[in-house]
C-alpha positions, -999 to 999 in steps of 0.1 A, spaced: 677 164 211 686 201 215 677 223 186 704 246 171 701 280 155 720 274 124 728 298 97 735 285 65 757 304 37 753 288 0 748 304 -33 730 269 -51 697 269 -46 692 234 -47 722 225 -21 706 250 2 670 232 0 689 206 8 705 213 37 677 228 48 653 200 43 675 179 59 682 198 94 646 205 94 642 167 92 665 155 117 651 181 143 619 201 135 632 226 160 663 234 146 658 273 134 677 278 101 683 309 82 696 305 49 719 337 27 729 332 -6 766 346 -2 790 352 23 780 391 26 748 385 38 754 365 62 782 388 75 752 418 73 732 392 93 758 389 123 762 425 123 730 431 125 726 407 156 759 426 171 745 462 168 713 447 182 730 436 209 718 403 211 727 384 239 750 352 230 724 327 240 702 340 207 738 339 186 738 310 165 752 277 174 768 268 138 770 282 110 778 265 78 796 276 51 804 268 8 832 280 -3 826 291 -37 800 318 -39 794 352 -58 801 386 -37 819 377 -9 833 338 -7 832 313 23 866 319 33 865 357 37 838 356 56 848 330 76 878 353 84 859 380 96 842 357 115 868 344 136 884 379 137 850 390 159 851 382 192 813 387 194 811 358 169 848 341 169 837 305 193 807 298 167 812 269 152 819 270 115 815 239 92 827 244 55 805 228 31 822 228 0 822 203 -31 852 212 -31 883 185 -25 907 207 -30 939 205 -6 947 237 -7 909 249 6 907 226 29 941 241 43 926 275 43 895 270 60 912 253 88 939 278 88 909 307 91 893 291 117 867 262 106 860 242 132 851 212 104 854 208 68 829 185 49 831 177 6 794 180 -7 788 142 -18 768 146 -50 743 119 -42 709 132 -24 706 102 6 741 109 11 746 146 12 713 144 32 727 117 55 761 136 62 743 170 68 719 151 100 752 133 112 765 169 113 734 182 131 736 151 153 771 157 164 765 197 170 730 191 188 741 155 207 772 149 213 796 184 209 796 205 240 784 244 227 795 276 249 766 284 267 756 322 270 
């Protein structure tokens, strides 16, 4: 199983734990860095570009809520796909969110997947390593 870099965007506290717990759990060497908004995670990327990091450290996913304070999932996944440093990684939105109309607009600004939050624990949990699992095992990344 490959590890991934993964950065995760989310405001709640307690969906970001867990996420977290459960990529950590699936694969002990995935590296995840978690931001509370969408702003710093953009300030994150930029850093890496100004750094310039070479696209095999760049981060294999990234996952994204929608609704959060400061700067929201969709704008920054615009800016992301308007990069070309950072456009071909993957973005998953992770939203509770059924809404048609953000679903439309994520895939419109680029997500490569959208997933609804389930509000159960196992669940959410399962859904996040099947995510990890088809990212890591099965999906082809770009390689540096």
């Amino acid at each position: 199983m490959k590890p991934l870099k993964i950065l995760v965007a989310e405001d709640n506290d307690d969906h970001a734990e867990m996420i977290v717990e459960a990529l950590e759990v699936y694969n002990p060497e995935n590296t995840i860095n978690r931001f509370s908004n969408g702003e710093q995670l953009i300030a994150h990327l930029e850093t890496l570009q100004r750094q310039n990091i070479e696209k095999h450290l760049l981060p294999n996913l990234i996952l994204l809520d929608i609704k959060m304070p400061i700067m929201d999932g969709l704008e920054a996944l615009q800016l992301i796909k308007q990069n070309v440093t950072f456009k071909h990684i993957p973005v998953m939105m992770v939203s509770t969110s059924e809404n048609a109309l953000d679903i439309e607009q994520s895939y419109k600004n680029g997500a490569n997947s959208y997933i609804v939050k389930p509000f159960d624990f196992t669940e959410f949990a399962q859904k996040i390593c099947d995510v990890n699992r088809f990212w890591a095992d099965i999906s082809e990344l770009p390689k540096a």
